[in-house]
C-alpha positions in Angstrom: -1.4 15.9 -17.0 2.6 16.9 -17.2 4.9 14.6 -17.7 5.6 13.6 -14.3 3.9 10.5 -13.4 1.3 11.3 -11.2 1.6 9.2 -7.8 -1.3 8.4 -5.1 -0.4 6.7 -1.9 -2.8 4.7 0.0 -2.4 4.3 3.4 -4.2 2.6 6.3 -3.6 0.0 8.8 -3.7 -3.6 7.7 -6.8 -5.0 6.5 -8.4 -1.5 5.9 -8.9 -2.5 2.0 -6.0 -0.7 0.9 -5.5 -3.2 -1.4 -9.2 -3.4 -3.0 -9.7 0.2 -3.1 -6.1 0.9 -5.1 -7.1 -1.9 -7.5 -10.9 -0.5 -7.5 -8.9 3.3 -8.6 -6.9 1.3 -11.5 -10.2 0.0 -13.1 -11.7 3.2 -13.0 -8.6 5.3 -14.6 -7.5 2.7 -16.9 -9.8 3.5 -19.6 -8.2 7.1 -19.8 -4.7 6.6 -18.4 -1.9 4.0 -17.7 -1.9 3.1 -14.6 0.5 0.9 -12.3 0.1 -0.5 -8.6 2.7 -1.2 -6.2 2.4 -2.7 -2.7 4.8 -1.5 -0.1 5.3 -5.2 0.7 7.3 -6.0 -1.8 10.2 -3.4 0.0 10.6 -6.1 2.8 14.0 -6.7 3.4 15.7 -10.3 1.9 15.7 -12.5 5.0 17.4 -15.2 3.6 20.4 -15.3 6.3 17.7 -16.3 8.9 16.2 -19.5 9.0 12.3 -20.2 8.5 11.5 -19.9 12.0 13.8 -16.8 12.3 12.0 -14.9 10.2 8.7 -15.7 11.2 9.6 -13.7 14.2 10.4 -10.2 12.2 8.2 -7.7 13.3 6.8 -6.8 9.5 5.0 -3.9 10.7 7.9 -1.6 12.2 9.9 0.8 9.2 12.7 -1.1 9.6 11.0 -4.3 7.9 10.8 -2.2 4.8 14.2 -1.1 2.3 13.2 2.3 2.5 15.8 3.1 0.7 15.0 1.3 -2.3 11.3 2.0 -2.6 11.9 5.5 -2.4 14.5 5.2 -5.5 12.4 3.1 -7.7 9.4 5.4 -6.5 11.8 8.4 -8.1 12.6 6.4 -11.0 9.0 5.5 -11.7 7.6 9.2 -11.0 10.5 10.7 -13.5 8.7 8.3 -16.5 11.2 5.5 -16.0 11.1 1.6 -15.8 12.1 -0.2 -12.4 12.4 -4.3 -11.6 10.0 -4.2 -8.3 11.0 -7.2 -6.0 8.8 -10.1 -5.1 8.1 -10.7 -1.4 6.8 -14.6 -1.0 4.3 -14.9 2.4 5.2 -18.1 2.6 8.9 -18.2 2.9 8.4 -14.8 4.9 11.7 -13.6 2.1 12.0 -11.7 -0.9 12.3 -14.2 -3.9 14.6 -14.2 -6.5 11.6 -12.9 -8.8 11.5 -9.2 -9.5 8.1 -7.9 -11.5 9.3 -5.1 -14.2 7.1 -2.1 -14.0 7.3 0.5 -16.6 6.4 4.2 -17.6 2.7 4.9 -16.4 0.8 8.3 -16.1 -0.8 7.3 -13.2 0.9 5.4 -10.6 -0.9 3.9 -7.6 1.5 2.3 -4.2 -0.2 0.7 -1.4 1.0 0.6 2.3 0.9 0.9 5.7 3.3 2.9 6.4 3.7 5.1 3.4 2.9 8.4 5.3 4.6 7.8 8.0 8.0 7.9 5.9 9.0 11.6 5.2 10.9 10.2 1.8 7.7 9.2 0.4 5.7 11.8 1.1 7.7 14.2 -0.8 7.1 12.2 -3.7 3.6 11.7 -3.5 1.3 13.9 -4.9 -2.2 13.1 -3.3 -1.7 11.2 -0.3 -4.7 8.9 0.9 -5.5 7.2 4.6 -7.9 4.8 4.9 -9.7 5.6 8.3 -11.3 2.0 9.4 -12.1 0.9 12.9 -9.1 -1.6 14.2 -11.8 -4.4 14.7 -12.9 -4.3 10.9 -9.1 -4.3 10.1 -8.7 -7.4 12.5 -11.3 -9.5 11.5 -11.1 -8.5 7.7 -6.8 -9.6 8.3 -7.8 -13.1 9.9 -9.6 -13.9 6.7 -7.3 -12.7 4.7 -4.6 -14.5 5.9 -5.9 -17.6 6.8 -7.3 -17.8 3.0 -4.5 -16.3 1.0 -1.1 -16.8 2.9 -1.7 -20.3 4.7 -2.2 -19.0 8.6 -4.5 -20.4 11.1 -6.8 -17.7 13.3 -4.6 -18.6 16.2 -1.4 -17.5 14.5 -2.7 -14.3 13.3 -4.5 -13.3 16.6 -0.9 -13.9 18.4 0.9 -11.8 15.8 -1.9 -8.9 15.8 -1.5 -8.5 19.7 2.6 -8.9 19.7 3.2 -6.5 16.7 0.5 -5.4 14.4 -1.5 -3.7 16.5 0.8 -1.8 18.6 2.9 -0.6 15.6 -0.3 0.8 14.0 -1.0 2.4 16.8 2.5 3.9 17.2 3.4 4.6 13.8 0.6 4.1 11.3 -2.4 5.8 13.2 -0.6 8.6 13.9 0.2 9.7 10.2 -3.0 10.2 9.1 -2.4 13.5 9.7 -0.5 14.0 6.6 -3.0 12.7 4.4 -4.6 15.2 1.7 -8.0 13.1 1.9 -9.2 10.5 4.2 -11.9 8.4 3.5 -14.0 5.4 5.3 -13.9 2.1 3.3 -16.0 0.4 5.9 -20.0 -0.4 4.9 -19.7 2.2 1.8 -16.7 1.4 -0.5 -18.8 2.9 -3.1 -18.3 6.5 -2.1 -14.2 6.1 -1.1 -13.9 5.4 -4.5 -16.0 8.4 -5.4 -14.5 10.9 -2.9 -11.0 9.9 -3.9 -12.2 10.6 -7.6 -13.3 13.9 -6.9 -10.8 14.9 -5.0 -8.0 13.4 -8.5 -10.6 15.6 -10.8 -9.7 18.9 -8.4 -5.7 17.9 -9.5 -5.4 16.7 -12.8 -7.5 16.7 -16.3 -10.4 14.5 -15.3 -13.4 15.9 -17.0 -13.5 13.7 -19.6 -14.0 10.7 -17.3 -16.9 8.9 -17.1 -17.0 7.1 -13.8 -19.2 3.9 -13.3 
């Protein structure tokens, strides 16, 4: 590899596994590189001028949610071998948290998002650019679960927010920029061979032959 850190975004609509399957790459490479993962979540702007109830009301999945401005920097900082101080987004308080995570020099870095491709900033920084093609039911079903387990929501909540904004904004912005994805891959009933398709197509861009994938 040069010495540019080599960055991979994942995109996909919300609960596509975009997540699993960028945490899945970081086992896999770790061995042989450094590796970091960032979520695109953590770019959400600081609310804390609105109250609780306000800010349950943002629609989190338009670009304007995100500080594009900022992930793009600390993405330039991070691809240019330098250390950044990622903020902390808490699902809870629907704000960023004082809390920022400090994320150094890496070889490899991985950032996870739904809207990564469709921002023109990013894309120039990113070297192999990844959509996760799942059908919006999957993604519906596998973000109920998610959310009622992991960020304190009932089903009723998250079916309400998925008809008012999710799914309309991934069908008007994140849908549509699949089309500047170098690979796409399903990560439906197989996550097995995402993971291997996305390693292939790593080995055809950097110095991969001495990996022994498991």
């Amino acid at each position: 590899m040069d010495k540019q850190t080599f960055v991979i975004a994942i995109a996909g609509a919300s609960g596509s596994g975009k997540s699993s399957l960028a945490h899945r790459l970081e086992q896999e490479l770790q061995p042989w590189f450094s590796v970091s993962v960032l979520n695109e979540d953590a770019y959400y702007r600081k609310q804390d001028g609105l109250t609780l109830s306000e800010r349950k009301q943002t629609n989190y999945d338009h670009p304007n949610a995100i500080e594009e401005s900022l992930l793009v920097e600390q993405l330039q900082e991070l691809k240019a071998g330098k250390s950044v101080s990622v903020p902390v987004y808490d699902y809870t308080t629907h704000d960023r948290s004082d809390a920022t995570v400090e994320v150094g020099p890496c070889q490899i870095l991985i950032v996870e998002g739904i809207l990564l491709l469709h921002r023109e900033a990013v894309r120039e920084i990113v070297d192999l650019a990844v959509y996760i093609d799942v059908p919006e039911s999957v993604c519906l079903e596998r973000r109920i679960k998610r959310d009622v387990a992991q960020r304190g929501r009932t089903r009723e909540s998250v079916l309400a927010q998925y008809e008012k904004t999710v799914g309309p904004m991934y069908r008007q912005f994140v849908a549509p920029s699949k089309i500047y994805a170098d690979l796409v891959v399903e990560n439906d009933s197989n996550r097995e061979t995402a993971i291997e398709r996305l390693l292939g197509e790593l080995r055809s861009r950097i110095d991969m032959d001495h990996v022994d994938v498991g």
